[in-house]
C-alpha positions in Angstrom: 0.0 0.0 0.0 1.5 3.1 -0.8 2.5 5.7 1.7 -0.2 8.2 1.2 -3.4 6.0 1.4 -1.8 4.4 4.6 -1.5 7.9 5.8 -5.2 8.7 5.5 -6.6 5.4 6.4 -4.7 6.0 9.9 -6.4 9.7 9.7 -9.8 7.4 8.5 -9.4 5.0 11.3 -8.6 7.9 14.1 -11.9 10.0 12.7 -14.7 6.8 12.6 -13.1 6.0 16.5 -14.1 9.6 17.2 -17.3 9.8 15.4 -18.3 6.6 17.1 -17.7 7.9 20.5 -19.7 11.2 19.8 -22.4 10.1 17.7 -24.9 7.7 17.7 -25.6 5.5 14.6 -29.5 4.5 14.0 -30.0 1.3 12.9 -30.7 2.1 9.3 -27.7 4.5 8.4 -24.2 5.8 8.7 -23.5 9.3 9.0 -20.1 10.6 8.8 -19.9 14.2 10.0 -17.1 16.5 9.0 -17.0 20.2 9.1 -20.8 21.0 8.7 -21.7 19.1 7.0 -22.9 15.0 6.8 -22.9 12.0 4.4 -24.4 9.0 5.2 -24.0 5.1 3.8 -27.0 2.9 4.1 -24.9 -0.1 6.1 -25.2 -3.7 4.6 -25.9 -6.6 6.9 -25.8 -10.7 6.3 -25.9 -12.5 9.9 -24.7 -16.0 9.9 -23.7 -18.3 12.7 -24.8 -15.7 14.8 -22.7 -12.9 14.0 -23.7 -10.2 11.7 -21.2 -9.2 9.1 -21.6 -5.3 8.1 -20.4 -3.5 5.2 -20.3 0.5 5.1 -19.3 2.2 2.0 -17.5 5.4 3.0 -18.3 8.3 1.0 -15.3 9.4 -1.1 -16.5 13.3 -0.5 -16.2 12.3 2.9 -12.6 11.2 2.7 -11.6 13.9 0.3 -13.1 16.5 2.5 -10.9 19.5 2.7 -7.8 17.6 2.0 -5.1 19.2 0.6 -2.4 16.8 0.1 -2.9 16.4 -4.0 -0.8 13.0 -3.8 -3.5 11.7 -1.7 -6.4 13.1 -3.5 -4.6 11.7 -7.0 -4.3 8.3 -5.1 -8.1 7.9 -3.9 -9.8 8.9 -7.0 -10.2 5.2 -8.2 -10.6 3.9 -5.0 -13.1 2.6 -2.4 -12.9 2.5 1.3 -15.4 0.3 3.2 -16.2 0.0 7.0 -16.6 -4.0 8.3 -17.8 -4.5 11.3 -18.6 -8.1 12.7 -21.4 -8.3 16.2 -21.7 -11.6 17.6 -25.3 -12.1 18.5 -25.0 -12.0 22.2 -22.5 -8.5 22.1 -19.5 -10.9 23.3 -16.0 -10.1 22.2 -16.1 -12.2 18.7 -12.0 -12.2 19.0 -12.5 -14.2 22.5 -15.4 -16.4 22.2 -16.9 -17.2 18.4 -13.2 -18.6 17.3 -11.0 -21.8 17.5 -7.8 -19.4 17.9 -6.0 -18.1 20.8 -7.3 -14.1 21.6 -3.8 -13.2 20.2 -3.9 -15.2 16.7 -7.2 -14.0 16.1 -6.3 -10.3 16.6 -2.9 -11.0 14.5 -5.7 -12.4 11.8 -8.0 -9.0 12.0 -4.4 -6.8 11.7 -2.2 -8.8 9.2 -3.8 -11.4 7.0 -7.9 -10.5 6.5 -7.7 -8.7 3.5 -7.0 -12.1 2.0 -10.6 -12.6 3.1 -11.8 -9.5 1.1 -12.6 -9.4 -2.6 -15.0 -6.9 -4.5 -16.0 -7.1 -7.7 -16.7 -4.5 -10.1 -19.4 -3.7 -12.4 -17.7 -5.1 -14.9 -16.9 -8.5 -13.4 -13.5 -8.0 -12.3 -12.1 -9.1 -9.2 -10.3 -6.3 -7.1 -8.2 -7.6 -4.5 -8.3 -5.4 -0.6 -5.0 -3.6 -0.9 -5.5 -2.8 2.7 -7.0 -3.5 6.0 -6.6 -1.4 9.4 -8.4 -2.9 12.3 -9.7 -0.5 15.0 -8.6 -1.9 18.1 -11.6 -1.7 20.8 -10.0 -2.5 24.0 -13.5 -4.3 25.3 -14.9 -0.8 24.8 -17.5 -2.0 22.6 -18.7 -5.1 21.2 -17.8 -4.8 17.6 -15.0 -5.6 15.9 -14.0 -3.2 13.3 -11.7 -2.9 10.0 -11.0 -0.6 7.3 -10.9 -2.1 3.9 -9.2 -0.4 1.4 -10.1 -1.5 -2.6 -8.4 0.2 -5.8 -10.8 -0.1 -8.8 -9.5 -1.0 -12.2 -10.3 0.7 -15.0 -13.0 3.5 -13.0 -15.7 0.7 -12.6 -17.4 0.7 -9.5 -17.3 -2.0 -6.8 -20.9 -3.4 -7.1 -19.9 -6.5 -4.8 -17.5 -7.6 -1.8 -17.6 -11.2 -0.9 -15.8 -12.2 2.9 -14.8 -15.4 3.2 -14.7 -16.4 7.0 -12.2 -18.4 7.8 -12.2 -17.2 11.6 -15.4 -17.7 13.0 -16.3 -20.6 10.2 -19.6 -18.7 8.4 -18.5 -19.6 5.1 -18.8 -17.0 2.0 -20.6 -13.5 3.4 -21.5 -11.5 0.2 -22.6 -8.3 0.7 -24.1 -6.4 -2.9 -24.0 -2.4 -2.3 -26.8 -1.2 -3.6 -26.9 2.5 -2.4 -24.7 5.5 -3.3 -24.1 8.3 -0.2 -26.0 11.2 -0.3 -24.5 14.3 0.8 -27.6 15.6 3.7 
């Protein structure tokens, strides 16, 4: 990944951990808040073995808000960033009690090799591989585990499609088709 998306997925990862702590989400919507004004993503869930698996598109005017670094604005206009969040059922720590692994393989899992787990696919049919994954750290704070997925389209065609294969808590193939754009509010 190169040095200026990493840059602003840490700013991206830093902002949704603040917004989460200030806001609070309604079951049927995202909003991302910055500077006045608000965006929101219309979240995509699939639960299965009884965790739900959520997708949240964020908005690439979000991202792009009032950022100045051209290098960085060059680098995302082709890309897609995406919020996943998994919830077990009972709001249990997923890392400590929905897994076969030790709590320290499964968090090496979430930060190092999950975006192995990610693929979109574009409107055209093409795969498009995660080129990056942060994972938000909760420190028992709150139940859901959190990553930031990071996709680069080929050849400007939209993600229409990102397909999870669970290989932690044993669901099988999650696939999650985005059906909504943002909407600047």
């Amino acid at each position: 990944m190169s040095h200026p998306i990493l840059m602003l997925l840490r700013k991206l990862s830093f902002l949704t951990i603040s917004l989460f702590l200030l806001l609070a989400c309604s079951d049927s919507k995202e909003s991302f808040f910055y500077l006045g004004k608000s965006f929101t993503s219309i979240p995509i869930s699939e639960f299965s073995n009884n965790i739900n698996f959520t997708l949240i598109k964020v908005p690439n005017e979000f991202l792009l808000k009032n950022e100045k670094d051209e290098q960085i604005i060059s680098s995302l206009k082709n890309n897609d960033v995406f919020i996943y969040e998994f919830l077990a059922s009972d709001q249990t720590n997923i890392l400590k009690t929905r897994t076969d692994l030790t709590y320290d393989k499964a968090v090496q899992h979430f930060s190092q090799n999950i975006s192995q787990d990610f693929i979109a696919i574009n409107e055209k049919g093409e795969e498009v591989v995660c080129e990056g994954v942060i994972h938000e750290r909760t420190f028992n704070v709150r139940p859901q585990q959190r990553l930031i997925l990071h996709f680069k389209r080929p050849n400007d065609s939209p993600i229409v499609r990102i397909n999870y294969t669970d290989r932690l808590f044993n669901s099988g193939l999650i696939t999650h088709q985005l059906l909504n754009k943002s909407i600047e509010l």
